[in-house]
SERO-4910 file (N, C-alpha, C, O; in steps of 0.05 Angstrom, whole numbers):
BEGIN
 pado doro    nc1    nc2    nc3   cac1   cac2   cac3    cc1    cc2    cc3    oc1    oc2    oc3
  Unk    A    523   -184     96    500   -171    110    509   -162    138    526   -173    152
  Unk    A    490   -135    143    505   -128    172    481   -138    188    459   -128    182
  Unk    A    482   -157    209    465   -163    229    463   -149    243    457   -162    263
  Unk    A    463   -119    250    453   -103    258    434    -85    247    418    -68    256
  Unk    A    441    -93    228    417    -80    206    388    -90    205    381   -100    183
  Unk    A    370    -90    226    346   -104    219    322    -98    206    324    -77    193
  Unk    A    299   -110    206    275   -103    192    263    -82    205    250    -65    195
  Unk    A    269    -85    230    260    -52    243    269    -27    237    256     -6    241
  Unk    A    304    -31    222    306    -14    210    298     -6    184    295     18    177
  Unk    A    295    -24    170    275    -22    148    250    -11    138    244     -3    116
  Unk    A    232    -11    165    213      3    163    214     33    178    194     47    181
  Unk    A    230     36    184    242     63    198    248     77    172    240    100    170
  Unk    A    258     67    156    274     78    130    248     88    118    243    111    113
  Unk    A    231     66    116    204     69     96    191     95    110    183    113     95
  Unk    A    188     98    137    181    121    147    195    149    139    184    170    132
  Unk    A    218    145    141    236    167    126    223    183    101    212    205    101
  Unk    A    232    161     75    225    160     42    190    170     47    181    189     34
  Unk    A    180    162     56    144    164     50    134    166     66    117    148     70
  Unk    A    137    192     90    124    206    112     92    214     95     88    217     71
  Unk    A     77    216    111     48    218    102     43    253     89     64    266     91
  Unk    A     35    258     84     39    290     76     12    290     45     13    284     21
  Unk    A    -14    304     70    -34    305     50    -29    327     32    -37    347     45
  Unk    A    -22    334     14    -12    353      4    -33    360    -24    -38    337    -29
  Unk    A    -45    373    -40    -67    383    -64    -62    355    -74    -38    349    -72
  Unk    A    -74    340    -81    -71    325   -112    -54    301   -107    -54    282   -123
  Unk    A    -36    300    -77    -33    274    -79    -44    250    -70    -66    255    -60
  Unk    A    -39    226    -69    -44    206    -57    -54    200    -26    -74    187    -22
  Unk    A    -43    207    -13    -40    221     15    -76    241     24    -94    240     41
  Unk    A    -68    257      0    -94    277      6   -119    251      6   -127    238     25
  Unk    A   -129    247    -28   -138    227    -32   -149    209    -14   -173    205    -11
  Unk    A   -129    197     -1   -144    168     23   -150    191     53   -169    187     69
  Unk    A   -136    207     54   -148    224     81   -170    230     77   -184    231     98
  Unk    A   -178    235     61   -211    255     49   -225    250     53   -244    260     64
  Unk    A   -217    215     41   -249    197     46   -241    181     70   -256    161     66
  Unk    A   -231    176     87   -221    171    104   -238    179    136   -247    165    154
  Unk    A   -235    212    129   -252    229    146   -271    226    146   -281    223    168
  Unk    A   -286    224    126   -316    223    107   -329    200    122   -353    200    124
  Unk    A   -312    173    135   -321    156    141   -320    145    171   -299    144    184
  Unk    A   -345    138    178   -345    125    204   -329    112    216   -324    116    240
  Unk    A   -312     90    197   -302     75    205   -282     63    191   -292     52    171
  Unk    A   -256     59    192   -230     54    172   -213     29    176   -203     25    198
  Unk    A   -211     18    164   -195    -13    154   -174     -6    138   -181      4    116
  Unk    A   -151     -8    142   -126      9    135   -120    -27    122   -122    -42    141
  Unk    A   -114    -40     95   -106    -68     79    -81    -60     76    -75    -37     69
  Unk    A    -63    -77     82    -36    -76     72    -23    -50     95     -4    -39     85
  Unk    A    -31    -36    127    -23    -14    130      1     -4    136      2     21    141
  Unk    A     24    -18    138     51     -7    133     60     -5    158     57    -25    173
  Unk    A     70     17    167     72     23    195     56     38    205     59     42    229
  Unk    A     32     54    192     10     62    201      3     85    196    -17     95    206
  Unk    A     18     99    178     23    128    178     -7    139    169    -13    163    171
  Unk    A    -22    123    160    -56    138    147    -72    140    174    -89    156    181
  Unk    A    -58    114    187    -83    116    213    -74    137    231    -90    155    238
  Unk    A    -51    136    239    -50    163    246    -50    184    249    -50    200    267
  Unk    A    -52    184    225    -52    215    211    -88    227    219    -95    248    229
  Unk    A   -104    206    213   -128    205    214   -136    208    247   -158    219    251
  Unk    A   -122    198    271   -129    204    296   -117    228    292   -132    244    304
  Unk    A    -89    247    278    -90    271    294   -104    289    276   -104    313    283
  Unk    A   -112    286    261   -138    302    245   -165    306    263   -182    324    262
  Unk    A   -164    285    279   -186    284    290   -207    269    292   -225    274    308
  Unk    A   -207    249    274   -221    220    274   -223    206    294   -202    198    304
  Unk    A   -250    201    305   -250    186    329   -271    161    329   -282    151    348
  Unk    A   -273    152    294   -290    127    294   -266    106    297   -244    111    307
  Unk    A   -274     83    289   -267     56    289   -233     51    275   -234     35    256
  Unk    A   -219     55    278   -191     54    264   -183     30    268   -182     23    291
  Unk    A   -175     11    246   -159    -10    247   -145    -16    224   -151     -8    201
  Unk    A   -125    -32    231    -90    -41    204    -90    -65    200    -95    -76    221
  Unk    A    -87    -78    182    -82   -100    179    -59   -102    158    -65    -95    135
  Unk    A    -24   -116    164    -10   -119    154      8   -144    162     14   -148    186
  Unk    A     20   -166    135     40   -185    147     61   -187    156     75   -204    167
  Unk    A     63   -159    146     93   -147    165     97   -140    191     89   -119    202
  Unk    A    114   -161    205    109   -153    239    135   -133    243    134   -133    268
  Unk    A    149   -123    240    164    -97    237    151    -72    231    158    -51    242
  Unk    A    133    -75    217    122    -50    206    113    -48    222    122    -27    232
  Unk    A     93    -59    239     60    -65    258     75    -60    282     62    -46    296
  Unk    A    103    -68    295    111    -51    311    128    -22    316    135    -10    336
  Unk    A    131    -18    286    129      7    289    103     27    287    102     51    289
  Unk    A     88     14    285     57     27    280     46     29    313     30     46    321
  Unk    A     56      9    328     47     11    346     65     18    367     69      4    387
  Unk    A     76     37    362     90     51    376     78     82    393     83     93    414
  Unk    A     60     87    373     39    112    376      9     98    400    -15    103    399
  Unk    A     24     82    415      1     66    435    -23     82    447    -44     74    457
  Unk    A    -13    114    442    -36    134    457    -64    143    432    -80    161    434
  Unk    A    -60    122    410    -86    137    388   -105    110    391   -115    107    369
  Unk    A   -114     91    406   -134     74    405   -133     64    372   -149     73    355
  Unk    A   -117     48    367   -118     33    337   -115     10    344    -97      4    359
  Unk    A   -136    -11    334   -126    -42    326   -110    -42    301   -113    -33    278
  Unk    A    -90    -59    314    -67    -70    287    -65   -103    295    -62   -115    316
  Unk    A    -69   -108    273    -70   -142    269    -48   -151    245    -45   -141    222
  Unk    A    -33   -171    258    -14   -182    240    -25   -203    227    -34   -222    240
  Unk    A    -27   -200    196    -45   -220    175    -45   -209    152    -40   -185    146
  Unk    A    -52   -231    136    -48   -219    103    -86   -213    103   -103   -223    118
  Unk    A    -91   -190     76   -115   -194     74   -131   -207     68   -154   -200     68
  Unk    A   -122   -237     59   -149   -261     57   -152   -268     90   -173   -273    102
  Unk    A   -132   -268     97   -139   -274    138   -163   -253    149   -173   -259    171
  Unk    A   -171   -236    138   -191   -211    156   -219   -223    155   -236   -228    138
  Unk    A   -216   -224    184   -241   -237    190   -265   -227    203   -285   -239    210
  Unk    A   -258   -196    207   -287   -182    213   -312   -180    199   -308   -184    175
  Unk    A   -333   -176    204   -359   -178    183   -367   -152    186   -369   -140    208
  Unk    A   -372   -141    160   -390   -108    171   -385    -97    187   -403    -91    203
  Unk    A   -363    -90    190   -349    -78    210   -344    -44    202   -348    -24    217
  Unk    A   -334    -45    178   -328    -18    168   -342     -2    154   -364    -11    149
  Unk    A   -338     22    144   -353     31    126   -335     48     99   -342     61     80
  Unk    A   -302     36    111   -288     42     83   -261     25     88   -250     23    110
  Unk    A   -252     14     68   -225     -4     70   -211      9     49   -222     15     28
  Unk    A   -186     15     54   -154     22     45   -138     14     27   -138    -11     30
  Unk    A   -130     16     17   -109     -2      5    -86     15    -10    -82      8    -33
  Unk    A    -70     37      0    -59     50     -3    -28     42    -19    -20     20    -26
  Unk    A    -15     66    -22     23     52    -32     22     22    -56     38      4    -56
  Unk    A      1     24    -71      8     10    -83     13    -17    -71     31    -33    -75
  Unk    A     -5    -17    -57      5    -50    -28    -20    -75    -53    -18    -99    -57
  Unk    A    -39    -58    -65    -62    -89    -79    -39    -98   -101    -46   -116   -116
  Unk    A    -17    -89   -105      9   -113   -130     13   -124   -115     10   -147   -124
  Unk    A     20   -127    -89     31   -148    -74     14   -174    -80     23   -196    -75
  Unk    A    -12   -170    -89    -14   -189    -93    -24   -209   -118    -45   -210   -131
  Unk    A     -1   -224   -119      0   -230   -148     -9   -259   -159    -10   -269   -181
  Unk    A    -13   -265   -144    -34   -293   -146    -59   -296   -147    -72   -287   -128
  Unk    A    -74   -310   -172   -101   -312   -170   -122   -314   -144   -142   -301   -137
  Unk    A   -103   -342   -129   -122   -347   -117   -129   -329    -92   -150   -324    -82
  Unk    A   -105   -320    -86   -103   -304    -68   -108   -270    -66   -106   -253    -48
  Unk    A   -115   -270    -96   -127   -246   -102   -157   -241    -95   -169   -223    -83
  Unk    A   -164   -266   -109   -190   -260    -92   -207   -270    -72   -231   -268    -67
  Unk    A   -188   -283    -62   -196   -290    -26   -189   -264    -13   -204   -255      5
  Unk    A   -165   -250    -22   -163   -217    -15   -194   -207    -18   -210   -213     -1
  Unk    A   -199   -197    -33   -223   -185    -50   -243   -189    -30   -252   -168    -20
  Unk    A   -254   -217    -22   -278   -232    -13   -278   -218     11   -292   -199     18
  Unk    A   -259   -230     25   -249   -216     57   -243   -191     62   -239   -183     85
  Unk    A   -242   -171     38   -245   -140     45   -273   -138     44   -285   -129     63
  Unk    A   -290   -150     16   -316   -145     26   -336   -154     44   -356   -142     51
  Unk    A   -328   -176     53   -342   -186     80   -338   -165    108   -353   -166    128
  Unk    A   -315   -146    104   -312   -134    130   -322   -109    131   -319    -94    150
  Unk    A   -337   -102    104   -345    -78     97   -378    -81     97   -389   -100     86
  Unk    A   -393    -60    110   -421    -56    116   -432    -57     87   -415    -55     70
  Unk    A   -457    -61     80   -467    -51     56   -464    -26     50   -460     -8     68
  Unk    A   -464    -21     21   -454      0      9   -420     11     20   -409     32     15
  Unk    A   -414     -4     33   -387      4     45   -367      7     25   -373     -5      5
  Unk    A   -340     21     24   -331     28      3   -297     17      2   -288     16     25
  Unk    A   -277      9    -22   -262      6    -16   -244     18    -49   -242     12    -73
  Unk    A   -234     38    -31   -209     46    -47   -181     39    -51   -169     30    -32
  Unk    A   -171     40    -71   -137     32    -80   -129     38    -92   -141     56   -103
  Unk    A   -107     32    -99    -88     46   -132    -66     33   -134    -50     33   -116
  Unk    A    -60     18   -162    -44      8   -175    -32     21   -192    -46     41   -200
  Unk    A     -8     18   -204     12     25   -227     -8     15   -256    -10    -10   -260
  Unk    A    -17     27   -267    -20     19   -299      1     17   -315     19     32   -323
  Unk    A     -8    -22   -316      9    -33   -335     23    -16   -354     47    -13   -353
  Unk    A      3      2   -382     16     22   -394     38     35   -394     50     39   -415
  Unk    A     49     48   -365     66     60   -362     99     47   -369    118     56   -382
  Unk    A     92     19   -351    115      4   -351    138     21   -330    159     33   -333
  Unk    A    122     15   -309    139     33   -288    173     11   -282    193     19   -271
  Unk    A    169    -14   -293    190    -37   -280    212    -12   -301    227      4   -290
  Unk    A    211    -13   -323    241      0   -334    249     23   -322    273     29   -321
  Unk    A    233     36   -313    245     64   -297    258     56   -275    281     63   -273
  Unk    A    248     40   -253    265     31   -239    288     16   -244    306     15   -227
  Unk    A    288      0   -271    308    -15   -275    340      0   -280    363     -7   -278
  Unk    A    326     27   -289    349     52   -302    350     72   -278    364     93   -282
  Unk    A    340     71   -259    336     82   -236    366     90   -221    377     69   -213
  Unk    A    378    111   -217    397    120   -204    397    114   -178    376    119   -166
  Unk    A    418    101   -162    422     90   -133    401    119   -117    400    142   -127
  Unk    A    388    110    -93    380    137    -74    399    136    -46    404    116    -32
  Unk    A    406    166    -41    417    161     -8    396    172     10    379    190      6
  Unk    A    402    159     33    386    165     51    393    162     70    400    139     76
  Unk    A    397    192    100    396    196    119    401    177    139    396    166    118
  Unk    A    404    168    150    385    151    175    403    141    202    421    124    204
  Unk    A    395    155    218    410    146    241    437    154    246    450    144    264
  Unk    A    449    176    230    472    193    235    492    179    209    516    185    205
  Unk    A    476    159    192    487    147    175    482    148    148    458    147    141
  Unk    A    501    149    130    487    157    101    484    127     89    501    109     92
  Unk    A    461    124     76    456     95     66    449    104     29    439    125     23
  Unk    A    455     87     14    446     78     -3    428     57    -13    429     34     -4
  Unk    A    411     64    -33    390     46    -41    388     42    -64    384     63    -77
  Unk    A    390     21    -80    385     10   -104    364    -18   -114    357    -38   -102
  Unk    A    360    -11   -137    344    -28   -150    345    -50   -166    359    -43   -186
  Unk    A    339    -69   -168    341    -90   -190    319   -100   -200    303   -106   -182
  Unk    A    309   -106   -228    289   -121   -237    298   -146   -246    318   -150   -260
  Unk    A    284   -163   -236    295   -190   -243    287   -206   -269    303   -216   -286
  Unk    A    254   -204   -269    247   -214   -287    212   -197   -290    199   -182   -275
  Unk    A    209   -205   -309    173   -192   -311    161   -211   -336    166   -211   -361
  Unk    A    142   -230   -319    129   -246   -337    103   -249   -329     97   -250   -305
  Unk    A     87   -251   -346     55   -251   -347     47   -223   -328     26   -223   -315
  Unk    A     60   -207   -328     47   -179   -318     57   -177   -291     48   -160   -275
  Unk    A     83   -199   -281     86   -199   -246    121   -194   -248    138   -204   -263
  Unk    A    124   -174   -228    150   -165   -232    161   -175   -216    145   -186   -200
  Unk    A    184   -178   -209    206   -195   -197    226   -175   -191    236   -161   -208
  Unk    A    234   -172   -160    252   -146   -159    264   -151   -136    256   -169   -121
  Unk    A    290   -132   -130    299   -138   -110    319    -98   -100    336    -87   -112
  Unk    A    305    -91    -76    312    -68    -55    334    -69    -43    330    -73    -19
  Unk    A    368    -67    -51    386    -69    -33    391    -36    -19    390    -14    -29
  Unk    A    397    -44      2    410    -18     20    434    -35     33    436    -56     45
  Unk    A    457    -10     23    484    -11     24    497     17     45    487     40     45
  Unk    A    515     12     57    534     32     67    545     58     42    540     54     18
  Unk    A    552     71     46    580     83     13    588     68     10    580     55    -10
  Unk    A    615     56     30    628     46     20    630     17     -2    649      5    -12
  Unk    A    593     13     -2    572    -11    -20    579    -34     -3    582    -55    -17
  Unk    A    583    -37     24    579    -62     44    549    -68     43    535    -49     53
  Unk    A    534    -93     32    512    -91     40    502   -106     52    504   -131     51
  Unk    A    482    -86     74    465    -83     97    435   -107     96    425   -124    110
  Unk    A    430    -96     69    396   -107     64    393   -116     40    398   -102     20
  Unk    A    383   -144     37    369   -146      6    339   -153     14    333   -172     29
  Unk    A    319   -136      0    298   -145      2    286   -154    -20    287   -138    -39
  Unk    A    271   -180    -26    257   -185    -58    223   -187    -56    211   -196    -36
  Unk    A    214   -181    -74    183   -179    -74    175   -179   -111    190   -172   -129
  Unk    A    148   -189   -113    142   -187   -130    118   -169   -128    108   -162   -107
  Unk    A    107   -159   -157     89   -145   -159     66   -152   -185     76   -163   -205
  Unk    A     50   -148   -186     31   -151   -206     19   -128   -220     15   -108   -206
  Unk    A     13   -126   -246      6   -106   -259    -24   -113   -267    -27   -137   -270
  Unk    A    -46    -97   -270    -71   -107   -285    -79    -91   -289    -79    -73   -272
  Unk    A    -91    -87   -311   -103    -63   -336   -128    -60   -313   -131    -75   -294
  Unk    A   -145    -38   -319   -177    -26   -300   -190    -48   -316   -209    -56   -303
  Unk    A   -187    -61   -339   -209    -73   -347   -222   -103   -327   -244   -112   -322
  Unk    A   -185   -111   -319   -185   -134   -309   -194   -138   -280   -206   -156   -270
  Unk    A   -181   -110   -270   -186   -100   -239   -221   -100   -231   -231   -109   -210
  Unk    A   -235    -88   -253   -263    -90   -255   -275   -117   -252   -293   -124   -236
  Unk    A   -261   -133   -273   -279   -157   -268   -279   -171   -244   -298   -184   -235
  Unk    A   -255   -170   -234   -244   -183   -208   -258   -166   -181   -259   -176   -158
  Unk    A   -266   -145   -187   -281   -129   -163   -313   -147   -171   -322   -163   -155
  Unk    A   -321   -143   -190   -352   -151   -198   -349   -176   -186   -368   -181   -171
  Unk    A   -332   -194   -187   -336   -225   -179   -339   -235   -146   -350   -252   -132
  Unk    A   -317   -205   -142   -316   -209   -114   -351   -192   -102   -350   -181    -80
  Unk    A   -369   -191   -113   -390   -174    -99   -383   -141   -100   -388   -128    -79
  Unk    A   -371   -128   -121   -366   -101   -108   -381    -87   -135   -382    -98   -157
  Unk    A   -392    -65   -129   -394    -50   -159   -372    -26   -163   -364    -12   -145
  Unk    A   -365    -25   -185   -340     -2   -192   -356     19   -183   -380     17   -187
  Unk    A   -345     40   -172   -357     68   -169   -350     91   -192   -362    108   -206
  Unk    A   -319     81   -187   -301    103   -204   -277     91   -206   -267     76   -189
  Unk    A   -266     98   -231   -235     97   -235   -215    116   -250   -210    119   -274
  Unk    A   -203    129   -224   -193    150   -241   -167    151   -249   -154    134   -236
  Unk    A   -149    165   -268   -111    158   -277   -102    178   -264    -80    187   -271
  Unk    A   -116    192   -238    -88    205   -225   -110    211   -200   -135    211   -202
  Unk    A    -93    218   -173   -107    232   -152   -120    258   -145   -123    267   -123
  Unk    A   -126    268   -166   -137    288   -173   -169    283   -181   -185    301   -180
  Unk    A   -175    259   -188   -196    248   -198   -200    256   -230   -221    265   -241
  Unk    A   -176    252   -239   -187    257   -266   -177    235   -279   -162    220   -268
  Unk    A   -186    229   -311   -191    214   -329   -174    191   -333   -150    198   -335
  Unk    A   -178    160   -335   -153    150   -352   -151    154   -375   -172    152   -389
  Unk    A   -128    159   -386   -118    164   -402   -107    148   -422   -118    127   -421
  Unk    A    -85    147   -446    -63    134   -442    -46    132   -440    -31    113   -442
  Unk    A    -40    168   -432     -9    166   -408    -14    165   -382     -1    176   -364
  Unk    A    -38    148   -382    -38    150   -348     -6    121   -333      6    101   -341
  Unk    A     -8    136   -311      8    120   -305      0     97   -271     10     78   -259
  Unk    A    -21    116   -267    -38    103   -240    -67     98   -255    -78    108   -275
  Unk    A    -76     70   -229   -108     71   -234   -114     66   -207   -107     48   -192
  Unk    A   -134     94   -202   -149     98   -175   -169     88   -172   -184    102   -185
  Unk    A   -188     59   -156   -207     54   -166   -219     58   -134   -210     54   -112
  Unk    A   -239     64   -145   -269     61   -110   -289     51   -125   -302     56   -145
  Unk    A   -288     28   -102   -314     10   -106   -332      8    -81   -322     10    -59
  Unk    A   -355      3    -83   -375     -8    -62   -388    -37    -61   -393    -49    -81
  Unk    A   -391    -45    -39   -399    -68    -28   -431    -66    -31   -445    -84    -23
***
């Protein structure tokens, strides 16, 4: 490992790969829309910040706040010190505002991260406690169906840019049992000296299951759609978009 290589560069990288870019039909568009639409925004899981920002230079001037456990990311998020955002370092069962919002986030595929029962829905509880009545909370997960773990597993190394330096990125699946994937993010030099291993797991859950787990937590389904377009699941869908209310 190169100890110069840190987590700050890591999320620099992530800035690189997945700059915000609301563009027709994607993802991006999607959480901006309703985003605008709303008084007030709770960015779950927010990365280095790229929605909230995006949303001050659009012109949003309600209530903006991030909540992520990554303190790398959160200082790169708060690097943009001139847009008035709270960012709080905490996982989402830690969020402890009440009625505070009137829409919560959960963008990038950040609700696999969490792959534990219990902690699923102490997540759940504590997004809806921080959400006003009728307040709304959007996300999107990978459908199981797809089986996105083998694509990455057959996944061609990526290079990437960064810092006057060419890097490489690869993938590994470790294992995938009961629906939770096991993986590991290396970034390497060319010459394959490597810089970074990162491991994470992820969780998969059909809309059926995602439903019940919203209903338990107090939410009613609004909608669930298989792509950001708002249209149908399918069963080649390969996303499930869900908005629910408090």
């Amino acid at each position: 490992m190169d100890s110069n290589f840190t987590e700050d560069d890591v999320a620099a990288i992530y800035d690189l790969q997945y700059a915000w870019r609301p563009t027709p039909g994607s993802s991006d568009a999607f959480y901006t829309d309703l985003a605008m639409a709303a008084g007030s925004v709770l960015d779950v899981g927010c990365g280095t910040g790229q929605l909230l920002h995006h949303l001050r230079d659009a012109g949003h001037r309600g209530r903006l706040a991030g909540f992520d456990p990554d303190l790398a990311s959160l200082r790169r998020a708060r690097l943009r010190a001139d847009l008035d955002i709270e960012w709080v370092e905490a996982t989402a069962a830690a969020i402890s505002w009440e009625h505070g919002f009137e829409l919560a986030t959960m963008s990038g595929n950040a609700f696999q991260c969490l792959t534990e029962d219990e902690d699923l829905r102490a997540s759940l509880s504590a997004i809806h406690r921080a959400l006003i009545g009728g307040g709304r909370f959007a996300f999107e997960t990978r459908h199981p169906q797809a089986r996105a773990w083998e694509d990455w597993a057959a996944a061609e190394p990526a290079r990437v840019d960064y810092a006057g330096r060419a890097l490489v990125m690869s993938w590994h699946v470790e294992s995938v049992v009961d629906g939770v994937v096991s993986m590991t993010e290396t970034t390497a030099d060319e010459d394959g000296a490597v810089l970074h291993v990162g491991r994470g797991k992820l969780r998969f859950l059909p809309p059926d299951a995602l439903s019940e787990l919203l209903t338990a937590a107090g939410f009613a389904v609004e909608a669930q759609f298989g792509d950001f377009s708002r249209g149908p699941i399918t069963p080649e869908s390969r996303t499930v978009v869900t908005v629910a209310r408090a």
